[in-house]
Biopython code that builds the backbone (N, CA, C, O; Angstrom):
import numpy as np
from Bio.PDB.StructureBuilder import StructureBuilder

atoms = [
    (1, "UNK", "N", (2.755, 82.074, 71.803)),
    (1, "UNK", "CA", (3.626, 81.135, 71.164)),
    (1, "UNK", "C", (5.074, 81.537, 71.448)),
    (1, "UNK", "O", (5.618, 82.599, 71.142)),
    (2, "UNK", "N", (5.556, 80.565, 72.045)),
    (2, "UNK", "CA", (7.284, 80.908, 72.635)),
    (2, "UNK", "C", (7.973, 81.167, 70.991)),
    (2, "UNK", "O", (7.346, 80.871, 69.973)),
    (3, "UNK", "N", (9.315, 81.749, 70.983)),
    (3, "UNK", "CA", (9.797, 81.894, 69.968)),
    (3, "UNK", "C", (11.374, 82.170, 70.061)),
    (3, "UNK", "O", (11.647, 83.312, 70.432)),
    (4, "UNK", "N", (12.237, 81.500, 69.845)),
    (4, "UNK", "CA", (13.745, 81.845, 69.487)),
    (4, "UNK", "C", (13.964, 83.557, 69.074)),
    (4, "UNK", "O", (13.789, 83.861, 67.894)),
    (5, "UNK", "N", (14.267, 84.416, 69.861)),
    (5, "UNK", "CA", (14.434, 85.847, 69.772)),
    (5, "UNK", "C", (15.743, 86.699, 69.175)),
    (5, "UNK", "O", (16.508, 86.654, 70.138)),
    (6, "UNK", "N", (16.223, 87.225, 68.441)),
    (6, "UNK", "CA", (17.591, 87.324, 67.763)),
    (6, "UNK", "C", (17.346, 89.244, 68.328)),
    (6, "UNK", "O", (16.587, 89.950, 67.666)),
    (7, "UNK", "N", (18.123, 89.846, 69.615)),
    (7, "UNK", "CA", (18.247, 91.151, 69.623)),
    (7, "UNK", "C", (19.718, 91.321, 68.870)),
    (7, "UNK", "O", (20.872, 91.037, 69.193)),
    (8, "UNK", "N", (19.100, 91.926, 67.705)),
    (8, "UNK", "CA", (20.446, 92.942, 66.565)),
    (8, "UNK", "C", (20.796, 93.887, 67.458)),
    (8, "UNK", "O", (19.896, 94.573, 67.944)),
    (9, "UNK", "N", (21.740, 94.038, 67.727)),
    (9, "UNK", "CA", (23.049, 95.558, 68.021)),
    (9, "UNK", "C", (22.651, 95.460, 69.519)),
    (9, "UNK", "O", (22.093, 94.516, 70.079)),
    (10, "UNK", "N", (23.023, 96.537, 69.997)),
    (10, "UNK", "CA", (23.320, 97.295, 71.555)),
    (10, "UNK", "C", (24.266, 96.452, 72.410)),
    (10, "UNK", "O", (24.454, 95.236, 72.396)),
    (11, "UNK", "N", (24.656, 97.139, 72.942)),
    (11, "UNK", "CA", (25.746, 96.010, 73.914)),
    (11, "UNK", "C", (24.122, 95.513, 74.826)),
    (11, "UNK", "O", (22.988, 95.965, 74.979)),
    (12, "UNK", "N", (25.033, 94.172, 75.293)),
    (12, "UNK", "CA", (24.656, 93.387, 76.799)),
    (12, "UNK", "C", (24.012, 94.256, 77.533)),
    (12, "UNK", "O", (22.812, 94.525, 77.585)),
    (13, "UNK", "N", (25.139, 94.773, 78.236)),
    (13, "UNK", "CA", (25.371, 95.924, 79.232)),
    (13, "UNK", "C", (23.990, 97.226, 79.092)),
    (13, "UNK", "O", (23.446, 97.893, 79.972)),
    (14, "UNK", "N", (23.849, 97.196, 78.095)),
    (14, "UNK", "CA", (22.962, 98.300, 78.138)),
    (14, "UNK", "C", (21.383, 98.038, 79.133)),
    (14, "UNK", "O", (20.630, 97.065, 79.130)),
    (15, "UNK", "N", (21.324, 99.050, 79.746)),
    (15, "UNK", "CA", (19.404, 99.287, 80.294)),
    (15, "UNK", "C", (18.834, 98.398, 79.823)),
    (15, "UNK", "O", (18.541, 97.268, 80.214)),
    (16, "UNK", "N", (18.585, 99.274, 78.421)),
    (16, "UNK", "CA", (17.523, 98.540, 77.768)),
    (16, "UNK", "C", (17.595, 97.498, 77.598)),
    (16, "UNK", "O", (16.841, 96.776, 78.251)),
    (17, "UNK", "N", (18.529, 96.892, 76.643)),
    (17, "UNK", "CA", (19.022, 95.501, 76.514)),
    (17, "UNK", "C", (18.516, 94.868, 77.122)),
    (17, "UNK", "O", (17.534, 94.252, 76.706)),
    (18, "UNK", "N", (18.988, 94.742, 78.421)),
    (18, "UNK", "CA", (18.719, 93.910, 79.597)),
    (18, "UNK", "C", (17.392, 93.835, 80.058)),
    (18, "UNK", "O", (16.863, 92.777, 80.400)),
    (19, "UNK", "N", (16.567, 95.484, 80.084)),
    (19, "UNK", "CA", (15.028, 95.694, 80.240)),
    (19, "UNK", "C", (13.921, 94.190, 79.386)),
    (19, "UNK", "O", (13.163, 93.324, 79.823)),
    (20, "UNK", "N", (14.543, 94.691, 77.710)),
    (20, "UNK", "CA", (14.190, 94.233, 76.828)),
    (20, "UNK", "C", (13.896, 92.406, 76.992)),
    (20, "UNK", "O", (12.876, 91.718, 77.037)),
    (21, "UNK", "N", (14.968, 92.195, 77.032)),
    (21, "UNK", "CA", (15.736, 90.343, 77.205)),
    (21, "UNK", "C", (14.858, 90.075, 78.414)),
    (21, "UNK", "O", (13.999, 89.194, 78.418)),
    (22, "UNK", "N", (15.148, 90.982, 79.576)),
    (22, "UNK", "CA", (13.836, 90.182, 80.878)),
    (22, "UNK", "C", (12.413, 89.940, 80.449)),
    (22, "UNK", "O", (11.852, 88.850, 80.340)),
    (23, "UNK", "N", (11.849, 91.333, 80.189)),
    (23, "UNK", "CA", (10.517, 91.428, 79.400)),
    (23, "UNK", "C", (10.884, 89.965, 78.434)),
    (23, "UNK", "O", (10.814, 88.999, 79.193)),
    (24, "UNK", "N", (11.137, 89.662, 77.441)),
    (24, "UNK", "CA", (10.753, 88.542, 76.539)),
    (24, "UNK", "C", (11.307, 87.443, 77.381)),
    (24, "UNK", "O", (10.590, 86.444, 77.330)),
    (25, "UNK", "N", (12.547, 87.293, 78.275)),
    (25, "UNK", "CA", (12.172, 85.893, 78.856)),
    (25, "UNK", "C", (11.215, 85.591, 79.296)),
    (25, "UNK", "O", (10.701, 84.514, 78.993)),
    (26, "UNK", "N", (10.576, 86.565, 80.286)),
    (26, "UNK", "CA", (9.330, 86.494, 80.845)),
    (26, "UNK", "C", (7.897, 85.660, 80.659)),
    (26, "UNK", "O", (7.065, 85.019, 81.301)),
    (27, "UNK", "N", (8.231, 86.162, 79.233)),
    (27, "UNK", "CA", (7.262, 85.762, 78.077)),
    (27, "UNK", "C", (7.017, 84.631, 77.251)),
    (27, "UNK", "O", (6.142, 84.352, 76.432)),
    (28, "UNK", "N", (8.388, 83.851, 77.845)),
    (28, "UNK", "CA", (8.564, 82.303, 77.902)),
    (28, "UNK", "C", (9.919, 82.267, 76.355)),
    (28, "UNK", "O", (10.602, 81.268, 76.130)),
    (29, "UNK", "N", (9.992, 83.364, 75.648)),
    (29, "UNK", "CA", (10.582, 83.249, 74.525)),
    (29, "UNK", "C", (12.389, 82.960, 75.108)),
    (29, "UNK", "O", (12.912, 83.416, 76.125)),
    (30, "UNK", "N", (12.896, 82.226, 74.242)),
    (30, "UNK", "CA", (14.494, 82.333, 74.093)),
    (30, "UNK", "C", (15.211, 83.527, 73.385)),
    (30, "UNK", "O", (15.049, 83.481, 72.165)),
    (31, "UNK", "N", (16.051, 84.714, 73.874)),
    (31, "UNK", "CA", (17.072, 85.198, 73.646)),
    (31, "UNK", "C", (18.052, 84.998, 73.034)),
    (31, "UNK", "O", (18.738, 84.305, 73.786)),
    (32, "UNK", "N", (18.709, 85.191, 71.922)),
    (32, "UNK", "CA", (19.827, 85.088, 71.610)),
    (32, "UNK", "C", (20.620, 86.342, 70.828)),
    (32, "UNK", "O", (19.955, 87.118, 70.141)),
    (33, "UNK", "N", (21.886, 86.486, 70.945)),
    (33, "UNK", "CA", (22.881, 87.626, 70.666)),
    (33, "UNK", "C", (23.639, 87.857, 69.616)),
    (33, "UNK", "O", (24.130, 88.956, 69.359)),
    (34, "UNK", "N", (23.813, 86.583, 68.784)),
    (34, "UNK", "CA", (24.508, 86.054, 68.043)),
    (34, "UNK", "C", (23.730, 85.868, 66.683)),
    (34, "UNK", "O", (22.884, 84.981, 66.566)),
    (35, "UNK", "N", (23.985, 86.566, 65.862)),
    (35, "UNK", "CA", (23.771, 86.486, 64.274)),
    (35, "UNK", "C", (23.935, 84.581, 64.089)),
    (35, "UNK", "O", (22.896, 84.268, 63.507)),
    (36, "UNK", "N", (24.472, 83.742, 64.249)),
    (36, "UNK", "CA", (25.080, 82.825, 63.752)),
    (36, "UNK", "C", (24.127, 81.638, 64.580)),
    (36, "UNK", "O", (24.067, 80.501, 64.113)),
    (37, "UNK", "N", (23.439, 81.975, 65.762)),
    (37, "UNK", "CA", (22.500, 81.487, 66.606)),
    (37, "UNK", "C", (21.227, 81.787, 65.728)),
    (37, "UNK", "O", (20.759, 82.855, 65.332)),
    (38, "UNK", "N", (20.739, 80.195, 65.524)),
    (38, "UNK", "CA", (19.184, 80.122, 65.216)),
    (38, "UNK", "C", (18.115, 80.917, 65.921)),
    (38, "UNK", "O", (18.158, 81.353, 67.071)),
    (39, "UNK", "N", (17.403, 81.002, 65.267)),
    (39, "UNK", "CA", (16.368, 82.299, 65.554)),
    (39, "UNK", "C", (15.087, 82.182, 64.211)),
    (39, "UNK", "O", (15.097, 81.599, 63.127)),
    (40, "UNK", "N", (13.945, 83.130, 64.985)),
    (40, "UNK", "CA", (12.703, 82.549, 64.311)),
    (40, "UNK", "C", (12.031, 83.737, 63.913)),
    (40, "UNK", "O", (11.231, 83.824, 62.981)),
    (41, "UNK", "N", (12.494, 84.868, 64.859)),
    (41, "UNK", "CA", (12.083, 86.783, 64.865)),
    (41, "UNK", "C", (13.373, 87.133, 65.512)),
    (41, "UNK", "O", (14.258, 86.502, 66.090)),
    (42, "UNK", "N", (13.127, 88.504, 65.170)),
    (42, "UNK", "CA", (14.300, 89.296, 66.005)),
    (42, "UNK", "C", (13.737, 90.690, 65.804)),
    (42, "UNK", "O", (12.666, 90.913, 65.239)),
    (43, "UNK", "N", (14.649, 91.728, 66.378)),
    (43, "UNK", "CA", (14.183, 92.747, 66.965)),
    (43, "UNK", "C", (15.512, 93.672, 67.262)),
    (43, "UNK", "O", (16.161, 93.511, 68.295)),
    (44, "UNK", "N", (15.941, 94.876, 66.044)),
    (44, "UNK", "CA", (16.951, 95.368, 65.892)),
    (44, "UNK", "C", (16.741, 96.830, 67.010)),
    (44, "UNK", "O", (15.897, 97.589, 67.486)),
    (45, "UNK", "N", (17.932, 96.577, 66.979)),
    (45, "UNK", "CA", (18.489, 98.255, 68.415)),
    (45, "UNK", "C", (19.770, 98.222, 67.770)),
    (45, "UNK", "O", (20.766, 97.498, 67.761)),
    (46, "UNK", "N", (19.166, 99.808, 66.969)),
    (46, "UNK", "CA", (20.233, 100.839, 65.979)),
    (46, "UNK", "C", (20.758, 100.391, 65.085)),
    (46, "UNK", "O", (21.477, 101.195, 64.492)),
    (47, "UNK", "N", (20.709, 98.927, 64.496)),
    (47, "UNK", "CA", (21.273, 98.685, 63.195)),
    (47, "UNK", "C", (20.066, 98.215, 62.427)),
    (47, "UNK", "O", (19.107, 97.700, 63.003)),
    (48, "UNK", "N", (20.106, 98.354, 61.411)),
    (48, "UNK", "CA", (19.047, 97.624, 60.475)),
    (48, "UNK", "C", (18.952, 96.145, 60.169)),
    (48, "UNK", "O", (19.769, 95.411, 60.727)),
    (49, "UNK", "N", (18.271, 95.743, 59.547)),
    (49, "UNK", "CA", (18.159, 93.981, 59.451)),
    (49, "UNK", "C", (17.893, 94.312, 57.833)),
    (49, "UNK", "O", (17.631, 95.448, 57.439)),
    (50, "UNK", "N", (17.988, 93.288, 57.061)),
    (50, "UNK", "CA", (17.217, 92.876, 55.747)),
    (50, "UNK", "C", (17.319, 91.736, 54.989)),
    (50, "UNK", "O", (17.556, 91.498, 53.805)),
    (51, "UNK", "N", (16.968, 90.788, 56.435)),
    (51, "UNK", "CA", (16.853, 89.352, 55.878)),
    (51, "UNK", "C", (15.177, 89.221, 55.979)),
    (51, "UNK", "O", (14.350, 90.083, 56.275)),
    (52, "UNK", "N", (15.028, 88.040, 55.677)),
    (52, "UNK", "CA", (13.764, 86.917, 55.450)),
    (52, "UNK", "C", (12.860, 87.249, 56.758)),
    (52, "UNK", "O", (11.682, 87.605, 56.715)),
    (53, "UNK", "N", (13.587, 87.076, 57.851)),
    (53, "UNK", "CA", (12.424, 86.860, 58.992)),
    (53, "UNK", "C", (11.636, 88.255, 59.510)),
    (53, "UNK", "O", (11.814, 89.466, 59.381)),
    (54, "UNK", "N", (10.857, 87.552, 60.037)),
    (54, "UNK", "CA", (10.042, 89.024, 60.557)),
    (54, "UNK", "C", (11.229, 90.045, 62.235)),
    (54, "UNK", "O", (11.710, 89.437, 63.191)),
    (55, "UNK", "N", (11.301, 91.097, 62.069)),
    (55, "UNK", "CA", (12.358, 92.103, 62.290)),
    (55, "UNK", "C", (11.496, 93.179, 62.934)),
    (55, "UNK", "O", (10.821, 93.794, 62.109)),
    (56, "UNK", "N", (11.296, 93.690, 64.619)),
    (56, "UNK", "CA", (10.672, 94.765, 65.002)),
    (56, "UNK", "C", (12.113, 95.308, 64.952)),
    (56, "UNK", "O", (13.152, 94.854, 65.431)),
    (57, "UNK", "N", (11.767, 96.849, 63.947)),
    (57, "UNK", "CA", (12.513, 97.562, 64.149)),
    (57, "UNK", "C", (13.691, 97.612, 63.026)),
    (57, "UNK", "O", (14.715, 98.290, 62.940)),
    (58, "UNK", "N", (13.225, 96.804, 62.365)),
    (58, "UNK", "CA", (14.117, 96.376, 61.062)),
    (58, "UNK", "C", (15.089, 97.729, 59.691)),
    (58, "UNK", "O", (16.049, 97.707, 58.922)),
    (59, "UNK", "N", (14.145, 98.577, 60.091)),
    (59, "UNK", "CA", (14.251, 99.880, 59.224)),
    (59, "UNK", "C", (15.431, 100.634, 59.947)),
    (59, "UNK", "O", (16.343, 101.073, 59.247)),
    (60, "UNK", "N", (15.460, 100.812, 61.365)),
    (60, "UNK", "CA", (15.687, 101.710, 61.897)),
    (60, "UNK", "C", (17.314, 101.874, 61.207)),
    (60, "UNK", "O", (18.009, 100.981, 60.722)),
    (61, "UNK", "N", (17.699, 103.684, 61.393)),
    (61, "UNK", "CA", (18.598, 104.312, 60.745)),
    (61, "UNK", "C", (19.139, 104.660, 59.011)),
    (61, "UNK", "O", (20.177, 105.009, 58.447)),
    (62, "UNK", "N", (17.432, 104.244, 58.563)),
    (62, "UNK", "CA", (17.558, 104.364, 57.127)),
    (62, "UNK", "C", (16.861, 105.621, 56.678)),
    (62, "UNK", "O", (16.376, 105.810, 55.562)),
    (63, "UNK", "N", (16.874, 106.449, 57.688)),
    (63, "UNK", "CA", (16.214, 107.472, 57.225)),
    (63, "UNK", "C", (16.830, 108.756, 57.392)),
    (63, "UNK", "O", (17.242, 108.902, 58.543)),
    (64, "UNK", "N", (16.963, 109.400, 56.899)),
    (64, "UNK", "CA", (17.325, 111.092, 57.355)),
    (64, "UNK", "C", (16.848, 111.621, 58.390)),
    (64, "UNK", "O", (15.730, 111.919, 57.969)),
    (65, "UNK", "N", (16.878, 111.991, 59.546)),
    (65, "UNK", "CA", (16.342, 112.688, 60.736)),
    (65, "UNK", "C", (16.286, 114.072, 60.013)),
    (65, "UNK", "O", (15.207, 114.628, 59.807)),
    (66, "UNK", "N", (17.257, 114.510, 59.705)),
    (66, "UNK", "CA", (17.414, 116.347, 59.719)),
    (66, "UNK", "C", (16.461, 116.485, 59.158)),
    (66, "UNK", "O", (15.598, 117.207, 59.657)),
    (67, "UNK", "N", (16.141, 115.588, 57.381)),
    (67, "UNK", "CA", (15.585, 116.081, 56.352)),
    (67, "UNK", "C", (13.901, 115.820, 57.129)),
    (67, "UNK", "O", (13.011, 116.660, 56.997)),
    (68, "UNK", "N", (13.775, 114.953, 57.658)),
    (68, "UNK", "CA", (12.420, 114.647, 58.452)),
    (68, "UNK", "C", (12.207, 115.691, 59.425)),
    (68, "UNK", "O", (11.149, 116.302, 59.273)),
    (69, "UNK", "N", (12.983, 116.074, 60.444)),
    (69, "UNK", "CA", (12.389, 117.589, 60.849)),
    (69, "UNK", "C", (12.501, 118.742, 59.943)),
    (69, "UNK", "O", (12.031, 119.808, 60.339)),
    (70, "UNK", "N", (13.089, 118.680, 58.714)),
    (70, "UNK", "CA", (13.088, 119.745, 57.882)),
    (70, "UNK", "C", (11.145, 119.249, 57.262)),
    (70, "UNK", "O", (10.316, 120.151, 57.148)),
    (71, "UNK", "N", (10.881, 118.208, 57.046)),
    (71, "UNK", "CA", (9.575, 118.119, 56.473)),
    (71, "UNK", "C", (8.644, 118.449, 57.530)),
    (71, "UNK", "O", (7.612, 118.930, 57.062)),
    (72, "UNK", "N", (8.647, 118.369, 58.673)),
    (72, "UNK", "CA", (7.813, 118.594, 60.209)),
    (72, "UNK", "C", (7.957, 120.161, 59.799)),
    (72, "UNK", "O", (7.115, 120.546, 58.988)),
    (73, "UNK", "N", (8.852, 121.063, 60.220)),
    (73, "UNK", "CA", (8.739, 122.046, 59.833)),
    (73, "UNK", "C", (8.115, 122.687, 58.761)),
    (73, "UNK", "O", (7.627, 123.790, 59.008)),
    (74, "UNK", "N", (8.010, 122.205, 57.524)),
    (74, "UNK", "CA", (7.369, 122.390, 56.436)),
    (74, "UNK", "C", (6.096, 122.856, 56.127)),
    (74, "UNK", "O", (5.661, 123.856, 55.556)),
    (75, "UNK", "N", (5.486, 121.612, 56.788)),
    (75, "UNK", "CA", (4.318, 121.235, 57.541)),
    (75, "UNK", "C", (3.349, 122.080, 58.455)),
    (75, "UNK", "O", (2.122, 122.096, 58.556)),
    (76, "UNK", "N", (4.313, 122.746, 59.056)),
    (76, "UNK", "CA", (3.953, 123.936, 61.096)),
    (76, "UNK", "C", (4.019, 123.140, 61.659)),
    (76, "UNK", "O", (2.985, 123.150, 62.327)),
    (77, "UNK", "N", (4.961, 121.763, 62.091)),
    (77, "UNK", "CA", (4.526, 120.869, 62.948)),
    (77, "UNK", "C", (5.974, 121.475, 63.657)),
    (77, "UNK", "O", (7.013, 121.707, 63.038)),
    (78, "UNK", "N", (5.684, 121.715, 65.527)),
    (78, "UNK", "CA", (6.816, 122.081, 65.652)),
    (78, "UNK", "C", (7.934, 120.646, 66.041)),
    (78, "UNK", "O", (7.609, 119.460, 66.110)),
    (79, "UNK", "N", (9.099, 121.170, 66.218)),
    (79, "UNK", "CA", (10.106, 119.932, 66.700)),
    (79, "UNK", "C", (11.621, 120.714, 66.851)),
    (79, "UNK", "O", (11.830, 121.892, 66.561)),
    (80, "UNK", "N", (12.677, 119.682, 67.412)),
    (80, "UNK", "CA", (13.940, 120.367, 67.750)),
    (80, "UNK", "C", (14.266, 121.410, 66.603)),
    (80, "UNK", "O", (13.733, 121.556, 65.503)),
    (81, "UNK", "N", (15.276, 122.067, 67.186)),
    (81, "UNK", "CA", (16.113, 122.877, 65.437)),
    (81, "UNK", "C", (17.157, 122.288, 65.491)),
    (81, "UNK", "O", (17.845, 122.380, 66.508)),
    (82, "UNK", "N", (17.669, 121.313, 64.119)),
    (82, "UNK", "CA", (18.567, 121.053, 64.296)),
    (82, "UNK", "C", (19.450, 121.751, 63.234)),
    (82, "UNK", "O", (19.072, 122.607, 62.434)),
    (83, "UNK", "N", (20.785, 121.198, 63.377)),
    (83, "UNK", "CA", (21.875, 121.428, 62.412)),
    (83, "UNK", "C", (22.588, 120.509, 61.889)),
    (83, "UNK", "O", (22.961, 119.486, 62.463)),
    (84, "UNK", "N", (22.855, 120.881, 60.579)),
    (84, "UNK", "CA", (23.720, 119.978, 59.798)),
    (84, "UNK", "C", (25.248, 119.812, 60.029)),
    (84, "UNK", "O", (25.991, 120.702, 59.615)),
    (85, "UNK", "N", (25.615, 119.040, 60.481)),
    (85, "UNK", "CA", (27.468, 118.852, 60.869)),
    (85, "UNK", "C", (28.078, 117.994, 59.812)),
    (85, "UNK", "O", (27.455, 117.040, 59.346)),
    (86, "UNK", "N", (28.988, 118.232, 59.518)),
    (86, "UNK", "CA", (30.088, 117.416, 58.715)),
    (86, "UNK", "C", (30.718, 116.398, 59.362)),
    (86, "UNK", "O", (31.293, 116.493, 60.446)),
    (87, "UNK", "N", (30.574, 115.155, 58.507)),
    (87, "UNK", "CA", (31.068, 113.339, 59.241)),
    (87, "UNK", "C", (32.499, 114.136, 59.932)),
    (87, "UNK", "O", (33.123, 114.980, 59.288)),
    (88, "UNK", "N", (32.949, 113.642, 61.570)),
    (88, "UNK", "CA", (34.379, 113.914, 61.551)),
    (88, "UNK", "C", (34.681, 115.371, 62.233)),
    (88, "UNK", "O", (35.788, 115.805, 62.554)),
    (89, "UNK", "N", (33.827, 115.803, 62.327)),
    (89, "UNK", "CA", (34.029, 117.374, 62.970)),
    (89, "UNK", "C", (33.662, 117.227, 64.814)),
    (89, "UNK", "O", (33.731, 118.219, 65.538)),
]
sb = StructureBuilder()
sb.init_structure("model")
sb.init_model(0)
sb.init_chain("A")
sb.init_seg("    ")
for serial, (resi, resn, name, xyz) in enumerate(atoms, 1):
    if name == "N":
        sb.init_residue(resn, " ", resi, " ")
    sb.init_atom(name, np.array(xyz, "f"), 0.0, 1.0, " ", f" {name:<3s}", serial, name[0])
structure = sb.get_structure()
């Protein structure tokens, strides 16, 4: 079923972007860039969504990374070491 496509965030320009947008033209669906452009699904890159429609990817950046490899660790699960930095440094 074709579908009016709304990609949230990333520039144009980007790889993926562009990867992304071919893959679903492909697929017979319409693209669009624009919040203000009708749309039926969409599919966020790095910002979150939290409207009505259905959203792959809708969550993304609502979560703590550090504190999530601090729970992996917890766990014995291994993963990066990271560090905590201050906003601005």
């Amino acid at each position: 079923m074709k579908k009016i496509v709304y990609i949230r965030g990333g520039k144009g320009s980007n790889t993926a972007i562009k990867v992304m947008t071919h893959h679903l033209e492909e697929l017979g669906h319409t693209v669009v860039r624009s919040k203000e452009d009708p749309f039926q699904v969409g599919l966020s890159w790095g910002c979150s969504y939290d409207g009505p429609k259905p959203f792959l990817n809708s969550g993304v950046n609502r979560f703590n990374k550090f504190t999530a490899f601090s729970k992996f660790r917890d766990a014995g699960a291994s993963c990066p070491v990271t560090y905590p930095i201050a906003c601005g440094v």
